[in-house]
C-alpha positions in Angstrom: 96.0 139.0 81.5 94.7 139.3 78.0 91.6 137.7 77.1 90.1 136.8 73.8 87.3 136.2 72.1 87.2 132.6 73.2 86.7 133.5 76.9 83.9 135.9 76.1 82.5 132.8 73.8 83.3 130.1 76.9 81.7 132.8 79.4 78.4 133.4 76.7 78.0 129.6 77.2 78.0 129.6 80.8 75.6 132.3 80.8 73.4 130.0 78.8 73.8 127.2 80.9 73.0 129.3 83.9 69.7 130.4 82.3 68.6 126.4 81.3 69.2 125.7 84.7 67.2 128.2 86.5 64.4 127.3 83.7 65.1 123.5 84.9 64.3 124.5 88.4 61.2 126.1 87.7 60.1 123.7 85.6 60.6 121.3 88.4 58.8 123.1 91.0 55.7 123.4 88.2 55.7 119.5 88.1 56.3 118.7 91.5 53.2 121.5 92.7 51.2 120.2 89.9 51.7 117.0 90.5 50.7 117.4 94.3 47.5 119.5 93.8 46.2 117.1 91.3 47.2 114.3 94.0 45.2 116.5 96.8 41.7 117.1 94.3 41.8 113.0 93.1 42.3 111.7 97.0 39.3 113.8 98.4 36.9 111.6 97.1 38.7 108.7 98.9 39.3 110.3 102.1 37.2 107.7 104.2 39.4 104.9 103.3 42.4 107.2 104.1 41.2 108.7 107.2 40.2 105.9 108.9 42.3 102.4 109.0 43.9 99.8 111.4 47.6 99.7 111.9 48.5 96.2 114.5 44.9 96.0 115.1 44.7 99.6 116.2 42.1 101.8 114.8 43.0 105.1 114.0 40.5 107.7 113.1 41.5 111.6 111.6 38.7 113.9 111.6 37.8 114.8 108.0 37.2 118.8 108.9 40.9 119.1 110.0 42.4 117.0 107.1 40.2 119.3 104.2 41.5 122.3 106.4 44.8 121.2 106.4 44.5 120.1 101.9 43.0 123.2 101.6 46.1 125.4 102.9 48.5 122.9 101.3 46.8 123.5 98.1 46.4 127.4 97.9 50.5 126.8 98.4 51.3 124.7 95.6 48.8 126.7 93.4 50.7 129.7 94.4 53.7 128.5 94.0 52.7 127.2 90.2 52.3 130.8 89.1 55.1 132.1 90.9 56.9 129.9 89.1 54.9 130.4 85.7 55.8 134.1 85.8 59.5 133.4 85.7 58.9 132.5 82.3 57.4 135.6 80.9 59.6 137.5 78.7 60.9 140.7 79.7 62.6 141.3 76.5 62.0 145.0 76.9 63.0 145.5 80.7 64.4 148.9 81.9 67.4 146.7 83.0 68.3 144.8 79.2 69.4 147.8 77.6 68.7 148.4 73.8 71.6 148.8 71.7 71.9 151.3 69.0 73.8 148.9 66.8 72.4 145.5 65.9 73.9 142.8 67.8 74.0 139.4 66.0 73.4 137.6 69.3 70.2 139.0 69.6 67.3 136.8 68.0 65.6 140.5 67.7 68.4 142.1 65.7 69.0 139.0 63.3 64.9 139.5 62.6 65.7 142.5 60.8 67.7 141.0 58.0 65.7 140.6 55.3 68.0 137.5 53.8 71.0 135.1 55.4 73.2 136.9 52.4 72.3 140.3 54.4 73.0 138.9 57.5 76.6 138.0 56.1 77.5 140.8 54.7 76.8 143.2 58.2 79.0 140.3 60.3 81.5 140.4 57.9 81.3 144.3 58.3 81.1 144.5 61.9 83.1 142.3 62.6 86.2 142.5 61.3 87.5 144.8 64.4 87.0 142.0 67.2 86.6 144.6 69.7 83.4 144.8 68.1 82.2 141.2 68.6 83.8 141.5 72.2 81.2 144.2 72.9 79.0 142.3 71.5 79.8 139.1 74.1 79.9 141.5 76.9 76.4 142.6 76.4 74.8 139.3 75.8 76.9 138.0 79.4 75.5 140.5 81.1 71.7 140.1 79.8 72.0 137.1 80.0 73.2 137.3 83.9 70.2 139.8 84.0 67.5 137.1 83.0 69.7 134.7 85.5 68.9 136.3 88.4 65.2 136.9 87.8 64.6 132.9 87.4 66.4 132.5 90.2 64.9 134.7 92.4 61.6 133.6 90.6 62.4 130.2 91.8 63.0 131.2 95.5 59.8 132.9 96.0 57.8 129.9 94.8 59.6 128.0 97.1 58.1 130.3 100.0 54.2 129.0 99.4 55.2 125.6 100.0 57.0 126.0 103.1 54.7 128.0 104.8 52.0 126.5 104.1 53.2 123.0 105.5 54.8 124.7 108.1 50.7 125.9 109.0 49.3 122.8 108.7 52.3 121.0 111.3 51.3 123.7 113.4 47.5 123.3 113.2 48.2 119.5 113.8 50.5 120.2 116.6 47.5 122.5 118.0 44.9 119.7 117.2 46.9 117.3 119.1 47.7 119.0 122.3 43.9 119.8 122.6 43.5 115.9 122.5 40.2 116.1 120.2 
């Protein structure tokens, strides 16, 4: 099977795509934790009115050194999870694993820097280009850095993911505990 330079091109996009979407997920876990810590400091000063209430003329009553325990844990796990996920976006632009090439590659933001004009810029495509094998190489290393970043936003995304659970997975526990004792 032959392949040209409009499969590298289609494959280049899919790279991209792959990158926006680990960025999206991220991005969603930043909200999401942000969005619950600032929800877990703004209801501590309410936490009478939440703690203790009626439900069918029952009164139920939590005891407020469990609960700010129990906030506590949840919220060193979001926060945790916030920077976990705020380190995915750090660049590594000059990783041991994206390798620098010794020719300038146009699909590089760094190599198109060093052109002083867009009439520069022309002339070394027009150059460099003309053997395609060239601007396949050229694909080939942008897929794979590309794949490269990839993976460390997604993996990025999976350890922030680890606070969270553990941490509710502590408090269930410590009000599994709580319960049993009867207190």
């Amino acid at each position: 099977m032959k392949t040209n330079k409009d499969d590298y091109k289609y494959y280049l996009s899919l790279m991209h795509d792959q990158v926006k979407y680990a960025e999206t997920k991220n991005t969603a876990v930043i909200l999401f934790s942000g969005a619950f810590v600032i929800g877990l400091l703004n209801s501590s000063y309410s936490m009478e009115k939440l703690l203790n209430f009626n439900i069918f003329g029952y009164s139920v009553t939590f005891d407020y050194k469990i609960f700010a325990q129990c906030s506590f844990v949840l919220f060193v796990g979001f926060f945790l999870s916030i920077i976990i996920s705020l380190i995915s976006f750090l660049p590594k632009t000059n990783s041991r694993y994206l390798e620098s090439l010794k020719t300038k590659n146009i699909l590089f933001f760094d190599s198109n820097t060093e052109f002083k004009s867009g009439s520069e810029l022309k002339i070394y495509f027009d150059n460099r280009y003309r053997i395609e094998s060239c601007l396949i190489l050229d694909y080939c290393n942008q897929i794979r850095n590309l794949s490269i970043i990839a993976k460390r936003k997604y993996k990025y995304f999976r350890y922030s993911l680890y606070p969270i659970f553990i941490s509710f997975f502590i408090v269930i526990i410590v009000l599994i505990i709580r319960f049993l004792q009867g207190d």
